[in-house]
C-alpha positions as CSV (number, residue, x, y, z in Angstrom):
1,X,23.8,-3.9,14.7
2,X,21.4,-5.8,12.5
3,X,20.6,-5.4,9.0
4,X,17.1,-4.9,10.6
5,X,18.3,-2.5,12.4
6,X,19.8,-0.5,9.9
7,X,16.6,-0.5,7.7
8,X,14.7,0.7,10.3
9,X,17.7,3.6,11.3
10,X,17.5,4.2,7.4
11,X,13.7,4.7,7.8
12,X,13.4,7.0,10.4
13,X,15.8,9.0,9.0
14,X,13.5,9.3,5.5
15,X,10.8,9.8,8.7
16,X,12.5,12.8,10.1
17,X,13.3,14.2,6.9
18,X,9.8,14.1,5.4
19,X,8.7,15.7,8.4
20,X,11.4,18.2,8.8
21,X,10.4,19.2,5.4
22,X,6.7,18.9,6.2
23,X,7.0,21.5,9.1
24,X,9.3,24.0,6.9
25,X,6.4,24.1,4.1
26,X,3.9,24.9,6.8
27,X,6.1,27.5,9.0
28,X,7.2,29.2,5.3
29,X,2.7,29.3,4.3
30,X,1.7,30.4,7.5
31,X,4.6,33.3,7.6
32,X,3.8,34.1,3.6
33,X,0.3,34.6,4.5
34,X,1.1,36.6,7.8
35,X,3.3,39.0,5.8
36,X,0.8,39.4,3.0
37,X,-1.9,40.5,5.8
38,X,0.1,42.7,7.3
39,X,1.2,44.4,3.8
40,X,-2.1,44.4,2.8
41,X,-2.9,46.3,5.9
42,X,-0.4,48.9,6.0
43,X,-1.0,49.9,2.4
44,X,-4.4,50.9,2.9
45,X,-4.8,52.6,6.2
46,X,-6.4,55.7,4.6
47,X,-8.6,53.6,3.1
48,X,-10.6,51.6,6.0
49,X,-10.4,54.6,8.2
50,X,-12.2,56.9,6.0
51,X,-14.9,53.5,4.9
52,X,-15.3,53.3,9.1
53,X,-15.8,57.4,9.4
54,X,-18.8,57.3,6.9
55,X,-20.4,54.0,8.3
56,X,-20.6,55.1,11.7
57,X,-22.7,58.6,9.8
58,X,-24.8,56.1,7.8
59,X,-27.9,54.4,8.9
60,X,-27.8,50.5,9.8
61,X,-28.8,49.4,6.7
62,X,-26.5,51.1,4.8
63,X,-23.7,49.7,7.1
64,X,-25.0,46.5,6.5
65,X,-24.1,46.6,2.6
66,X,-20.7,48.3,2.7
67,X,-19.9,45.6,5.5
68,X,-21.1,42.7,2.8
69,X,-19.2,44.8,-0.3
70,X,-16.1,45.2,1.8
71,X,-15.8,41.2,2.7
72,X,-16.3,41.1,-1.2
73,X,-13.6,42.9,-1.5
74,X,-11.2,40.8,0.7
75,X,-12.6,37.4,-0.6
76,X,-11.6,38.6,-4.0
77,X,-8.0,39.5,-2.4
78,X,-7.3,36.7,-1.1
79,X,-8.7,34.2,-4.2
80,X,-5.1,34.4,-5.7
81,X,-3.5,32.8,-2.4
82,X,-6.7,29.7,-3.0
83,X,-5.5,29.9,-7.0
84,X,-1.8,29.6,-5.6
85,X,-3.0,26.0,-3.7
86,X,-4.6,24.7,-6.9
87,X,-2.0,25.5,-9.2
88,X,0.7,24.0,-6.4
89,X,-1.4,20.8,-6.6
90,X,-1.9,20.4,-10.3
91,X,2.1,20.9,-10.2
92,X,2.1,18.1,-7.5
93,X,0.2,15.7,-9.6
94,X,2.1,16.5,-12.7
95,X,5.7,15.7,-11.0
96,X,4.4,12.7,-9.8
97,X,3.2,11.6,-13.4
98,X,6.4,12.8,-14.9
99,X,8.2,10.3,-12.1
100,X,6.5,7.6,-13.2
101,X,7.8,8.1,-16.5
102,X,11.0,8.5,-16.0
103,X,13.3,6.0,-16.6
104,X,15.3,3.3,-13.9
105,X,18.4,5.4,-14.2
106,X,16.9,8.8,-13.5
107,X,15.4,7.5,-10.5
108,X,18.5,6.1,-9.0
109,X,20.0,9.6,-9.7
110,X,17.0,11.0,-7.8
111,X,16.9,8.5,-5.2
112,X,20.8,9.0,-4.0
113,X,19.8,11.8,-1.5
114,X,17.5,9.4,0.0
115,X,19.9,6.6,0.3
116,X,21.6,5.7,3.7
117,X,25.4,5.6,3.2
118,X,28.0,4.0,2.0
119,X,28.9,1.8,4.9
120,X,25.2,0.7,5.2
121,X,24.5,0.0,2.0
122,X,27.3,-2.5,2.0
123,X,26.9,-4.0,5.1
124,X,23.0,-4.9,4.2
125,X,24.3,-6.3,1.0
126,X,26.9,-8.5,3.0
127,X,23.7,-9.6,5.3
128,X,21.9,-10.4,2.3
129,X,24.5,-12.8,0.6
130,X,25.1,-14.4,3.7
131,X,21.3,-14.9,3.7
132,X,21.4,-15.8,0.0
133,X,19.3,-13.3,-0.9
134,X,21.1,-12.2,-4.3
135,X,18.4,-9.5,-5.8
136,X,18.7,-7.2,-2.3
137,X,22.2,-7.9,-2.0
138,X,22.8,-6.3,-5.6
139,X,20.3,-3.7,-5.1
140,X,22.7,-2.8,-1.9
141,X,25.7,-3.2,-3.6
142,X,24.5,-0.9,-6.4
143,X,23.1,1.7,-3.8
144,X,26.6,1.6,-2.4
145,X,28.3,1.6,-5.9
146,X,26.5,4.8,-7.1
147,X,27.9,6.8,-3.6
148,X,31.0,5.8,-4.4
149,X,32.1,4.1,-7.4
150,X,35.9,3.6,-6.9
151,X,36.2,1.6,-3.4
152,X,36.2,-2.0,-5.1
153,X,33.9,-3.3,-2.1
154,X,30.8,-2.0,-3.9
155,X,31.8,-4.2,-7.3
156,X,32.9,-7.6,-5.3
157,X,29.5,-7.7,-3.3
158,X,27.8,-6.7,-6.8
159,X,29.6,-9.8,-8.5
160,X,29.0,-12.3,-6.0
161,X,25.8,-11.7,-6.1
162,X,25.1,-11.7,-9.7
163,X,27.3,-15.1,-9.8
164,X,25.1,-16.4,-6.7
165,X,22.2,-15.8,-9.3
166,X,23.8,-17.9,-12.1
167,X,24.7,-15.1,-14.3
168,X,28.6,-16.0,-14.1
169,X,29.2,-14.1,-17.7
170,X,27.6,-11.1,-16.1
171,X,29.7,-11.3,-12.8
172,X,33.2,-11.1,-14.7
173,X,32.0,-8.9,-16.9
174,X,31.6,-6.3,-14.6
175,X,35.5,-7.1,-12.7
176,X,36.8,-6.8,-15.5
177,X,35.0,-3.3,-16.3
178,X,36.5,-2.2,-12.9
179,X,39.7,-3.8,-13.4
180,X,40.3,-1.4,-16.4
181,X,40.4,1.7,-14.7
182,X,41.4,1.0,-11.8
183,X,44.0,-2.3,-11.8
184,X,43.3,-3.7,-8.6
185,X,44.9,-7.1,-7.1
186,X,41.8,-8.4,-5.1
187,X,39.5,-7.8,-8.3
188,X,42.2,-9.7,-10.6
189,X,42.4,-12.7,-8.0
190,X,38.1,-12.6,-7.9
191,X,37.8,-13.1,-11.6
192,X,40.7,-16.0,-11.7
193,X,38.0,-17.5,-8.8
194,X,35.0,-17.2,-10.6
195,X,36.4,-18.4,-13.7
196,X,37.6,-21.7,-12.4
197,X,34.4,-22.4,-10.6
C-alpha cells in the first residue's frame, strides 16, 4: 500500500466520520422537534377542541381571525426552537474563533482523534524520508509520537528527519531526551552515528 494510499484511506475515514456525525445531528433535530410536537399536542387537547367547538358556532369572519390569532400563537411557540439555531450558530462561530487562537500544542491535543494510527503515521514518515521530504516526515513522526510516545520508532524517524534538515544539535538532542527514560540500545547506537557524521 502506498503512502498515497494511506492518505486517501486516512481521508475517507475523516469522510465517513464527518458524515456519520452529520446524519446523527440531523436524525437527533428532526426527533427533538417531533417530540416537542407531539408534547405540545398532548398537553393541550382541551384546549383546541373547545377553540374548534366555538368556531364551527361562529360566523366566517370570526373564524377567520381566531384561525390567524391561533397561528400567532404557534409561531410564537415555536420562535424559541429558530432562537435555539441562532444561538447554536453564534456558538459555532465562536469555537471556531477560539480555535484559531489556540495555540500549536492544543491543536495537536485536539487533532489526535482525527489522526490515522500509529502504524500509518510511521509508515508515511518512512515514505517521506525515503523521498527526502524531511518537514512531512517529522510531522508523521510527531503524529505517531503523540499516539504513543514510548515505541522508539516514532523518535528515530523524528531524528533522521530533523538531521536530514541540518539541524544535527536538534536531532541528538531529542535521543538523548528519550534515551533518559527509557535506555534503549538502538537509540544509544543512533546518536554515536549522528555524532560521527
Amino acid at each position: 500500500m502506498t503512502f498515497y494510499e494511506l492518505e486517501k484511506e486516512c481521508k475517507k475515514r475523516k469522510r465517513n466520520l464527518i458524515i456519520l456525525i452529520l446524519l446523527i445531528m440531523l436524525f437527533l433535530l428532526i426527533s427533538g422537534f417531533f417530540l416537542f410536537y407531539i408534547l405540545n399536542s398532548l398537553t393541550k387537547p382541551s384546549f383546541i377542541l373547545k377553540k374548534h367547538q366555538t368556531s364551527v358556532q361562529k360566523t366566517k369572519k370570526t373564524e377567520i381571525k381566531q384561525i390567524k390569532k391561533h397561528s400567532v400563537k404557534i409561531n410564537q411557540k415555536l420562535l424559541p426552537l429558530i432562537d435555539l439555531k441562532i444561538d447554536f450558530k453564534e456558538k459555532i462561530q465562536k469555537s471556531v474563533k477560539q480555535d484559531k487562537n489556540q495555540t500549536r500544542n492544543q491543536k495537536i491535543i485536539i487533532q489526535t482523534q482525527q489522526i490515522p494510527s500509529f502504524e500509518t503515521c510511521i509508515n508515511l514518515s518512512k515514505k517521506y524520508l525515503e523521498k527526502k521530504d524531511f518537514k512531512k516526515a517529522l510531522k508523521w513522526a510527531k503524529l505517531a509520537n503523540i499516539q504513543n510516545k514510548r515505541n522508539p520508532l516514532s523518535w528515530i524517524l523524528s531524528a533522521k528527519a530533523l538531521y536530514g534538515e541540518g539541524k544535527k544539535e536538534e536531532a541528538i538532542k531529542l535521543l538523548k531526551i528519550y534515551d533518559s527514560y527509557y535506555n534503549n540500545k538502538e537509540i544509544k547506537k543512533l546518536i554515536k552515528e549522528i555524532d560521527e557524521k
